[in-house]
C-alpha positions as CSV (number, residue, x, y, z in Angstrom):
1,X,-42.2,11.3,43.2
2,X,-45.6,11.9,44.1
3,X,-49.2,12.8,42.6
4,X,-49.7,15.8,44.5
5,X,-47.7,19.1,44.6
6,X,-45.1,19.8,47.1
7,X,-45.7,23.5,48.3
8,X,-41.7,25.4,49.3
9,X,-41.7,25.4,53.0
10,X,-39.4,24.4,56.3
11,X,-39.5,20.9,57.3
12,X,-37.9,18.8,60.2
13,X,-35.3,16.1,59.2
14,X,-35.3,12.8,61.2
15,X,-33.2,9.7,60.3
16,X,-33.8,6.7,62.5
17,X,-36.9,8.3,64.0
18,X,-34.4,10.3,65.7
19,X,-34.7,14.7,65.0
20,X,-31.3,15.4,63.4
21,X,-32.1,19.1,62.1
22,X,-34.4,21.2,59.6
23,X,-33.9,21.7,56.2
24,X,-36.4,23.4,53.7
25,X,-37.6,23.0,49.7
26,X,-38.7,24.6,46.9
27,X,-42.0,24.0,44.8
28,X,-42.4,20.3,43.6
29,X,-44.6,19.4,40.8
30,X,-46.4,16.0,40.8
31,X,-44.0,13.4,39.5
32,X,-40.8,15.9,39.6
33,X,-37.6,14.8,40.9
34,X,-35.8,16.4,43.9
35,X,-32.6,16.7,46.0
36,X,-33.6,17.2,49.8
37,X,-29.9,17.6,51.8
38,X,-30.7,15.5,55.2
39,X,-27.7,16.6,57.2
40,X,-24.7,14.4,58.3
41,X,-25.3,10.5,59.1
42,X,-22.8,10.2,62.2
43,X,-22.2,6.6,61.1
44,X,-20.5,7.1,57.6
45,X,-17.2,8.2,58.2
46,X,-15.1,9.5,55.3
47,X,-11.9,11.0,55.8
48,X,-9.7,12.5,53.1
49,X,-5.9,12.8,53.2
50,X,-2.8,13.5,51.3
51,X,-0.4,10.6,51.8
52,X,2.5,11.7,50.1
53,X,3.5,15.0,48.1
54,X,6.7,15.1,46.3
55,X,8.6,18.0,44.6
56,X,11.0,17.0,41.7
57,X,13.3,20.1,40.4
58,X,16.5,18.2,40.0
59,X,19.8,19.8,39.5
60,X,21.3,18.8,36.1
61,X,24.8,19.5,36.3
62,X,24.6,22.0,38.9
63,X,21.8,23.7,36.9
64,X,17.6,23.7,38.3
65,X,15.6,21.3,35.8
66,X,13.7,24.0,33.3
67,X,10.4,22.3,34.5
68,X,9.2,21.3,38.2
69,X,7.2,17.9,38.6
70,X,5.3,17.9,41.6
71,X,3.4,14.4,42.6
72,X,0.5,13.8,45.0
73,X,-0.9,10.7,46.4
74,X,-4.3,11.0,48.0
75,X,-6.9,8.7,49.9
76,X,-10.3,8.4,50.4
77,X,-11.6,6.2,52.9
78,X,-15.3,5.3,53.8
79,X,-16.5,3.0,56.7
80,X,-19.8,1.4,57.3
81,X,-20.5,1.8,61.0
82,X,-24.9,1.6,60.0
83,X,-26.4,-2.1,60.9
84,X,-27.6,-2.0,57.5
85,X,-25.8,-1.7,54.2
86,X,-25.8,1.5,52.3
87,X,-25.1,3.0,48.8
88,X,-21.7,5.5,48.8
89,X,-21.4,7.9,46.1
90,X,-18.2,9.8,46.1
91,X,-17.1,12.8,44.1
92,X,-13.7,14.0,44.0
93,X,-12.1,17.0,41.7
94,X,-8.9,15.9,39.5
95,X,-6.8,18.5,38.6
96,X,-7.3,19.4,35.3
97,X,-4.7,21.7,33.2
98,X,-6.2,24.7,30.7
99,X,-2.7,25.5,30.0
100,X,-0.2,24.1,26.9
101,X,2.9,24.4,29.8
102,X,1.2,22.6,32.3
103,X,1.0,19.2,32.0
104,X,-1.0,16.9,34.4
105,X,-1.1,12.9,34.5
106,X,-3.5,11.0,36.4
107,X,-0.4,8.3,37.4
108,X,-2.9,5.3,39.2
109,X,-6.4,5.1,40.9
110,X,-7.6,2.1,42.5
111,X,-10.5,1.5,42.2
112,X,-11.5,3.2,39.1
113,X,-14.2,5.6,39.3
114,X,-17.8,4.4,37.9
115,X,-17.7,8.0,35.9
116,X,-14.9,10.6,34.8
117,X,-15.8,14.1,34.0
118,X,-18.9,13.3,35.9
119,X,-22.6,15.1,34.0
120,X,-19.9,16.6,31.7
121,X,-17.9,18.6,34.6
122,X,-14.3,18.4,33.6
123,X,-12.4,16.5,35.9
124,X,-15.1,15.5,38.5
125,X,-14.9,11.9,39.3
126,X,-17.6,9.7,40.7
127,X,-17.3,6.6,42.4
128,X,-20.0,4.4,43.3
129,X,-20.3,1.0,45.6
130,X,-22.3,-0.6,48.5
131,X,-20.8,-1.7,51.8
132,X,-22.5,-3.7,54.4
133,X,-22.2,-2.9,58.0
134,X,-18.6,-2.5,59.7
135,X,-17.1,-2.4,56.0
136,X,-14.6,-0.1,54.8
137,X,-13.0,0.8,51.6
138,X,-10.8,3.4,50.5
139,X,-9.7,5.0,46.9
140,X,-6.0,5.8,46.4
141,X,-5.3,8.2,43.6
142,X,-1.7,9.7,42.5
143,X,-1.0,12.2,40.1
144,X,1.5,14.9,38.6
145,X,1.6,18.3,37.7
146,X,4.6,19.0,35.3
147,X,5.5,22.8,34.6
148,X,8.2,25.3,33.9
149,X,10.2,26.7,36.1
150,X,9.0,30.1,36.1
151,X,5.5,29.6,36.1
152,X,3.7,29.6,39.3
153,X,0.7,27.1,39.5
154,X,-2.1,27.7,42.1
155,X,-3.8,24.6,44.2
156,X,-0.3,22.8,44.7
C-alpha cells in the first residue's frame, strides 16, 4: 500500500536477495491492495496424500447393499525448513454434495480449520498457523460419500 500509483508491467522476483523468477502486475492505485504470486519458497514443503480409501458395498444376504459408502482419509503436512518462522495458510476443497442421493459427512479433522466455506466458496476450507524453523505440522481429514448403487459419482 503505497501513495503513488503502480503502473502494470514485468518485474523480477527475488526472495533472500537471491533472483528466483519474474512475475508481472496490473495497475495499482495509491493505497489499493494487491496479490503479487512470488513463485515457490524451496524451504516450505507441503505434501498431500491419501492415507486410506475404503469402499463399503456389503452383501446383505447374498444381495449388494442398495447404497455404496466410500471413505477417504487424507493428510496435509507442512514443514518449516526457513531460519525464521513463517505464517501457513492452507486451502483445501471438501467434497460437497448438490444431490438429495448423495450424501457426504465430514467424519474428523484435526486440527479444525480457522474458516469453512472460506469468502463464501462452498466447501473451501482454510487453515491458518505459524511454525518456527524445523517445525512441522500436518491436518488429517476423513470423510464419506454415501450413494445408491446405480448412481455413478465423479472425483472418487
Amino acid at each position: 500500500e503505497g501513495e503513488m500509483q503502480l503502473p502494470a508491467g514485468a518485474l523480477s522476483v527475488f526472495l533472500d536477495g537471491d533472483f528466483v523468477g519474474r512475475s508481472s502486475v496490473d495497475n495499482v492505485s495509491p493505497g489499493e491492495k494487491f496479490d503479487l504470486y512470488l513463485g515457490i519458497d524451496e524451504n516450505v514443503k507441503v505434501k498431500r496424500e491419501q492415507l486410506e480409501k475404503k469402499t463399503d458395498d456389503t452383501l446383505i444376504g447374498g444381495l449388494p447393499s442398495p447404497t455404496v459408502r466410500v471413505t477417504t482419509t487424507n493428510r496435509i503436512k507442512v514443514e518449516n525448513y526457513k531460519t525464521k518462522n513463517i505464517s501457513v495458510y492452507i486451502f483445501e476443497s471438501m467434497p460437497v454434495s448438490e444431490d438429495d442421493q448423495i450424501k457426504v459427512k465430514i467424519v474428523s479433522v484435526k486440527p479444525e480449520p480457522k474458516e469453512k466455506d472460506w469468502e463464501r466458496r462452498k466447501g473451501v476450507w482454510r487453515w491458518a498457523f505459524d511454525l518456527k524453523p524445523r517445525e512441522k505440522t500436518e491436518i488429517v481429514y476423513t470423510f464419506t460419500v454415501e450413494y445408491p448403487r446405480n448412481t455413478r459419482v465423479e472425483g472418487l
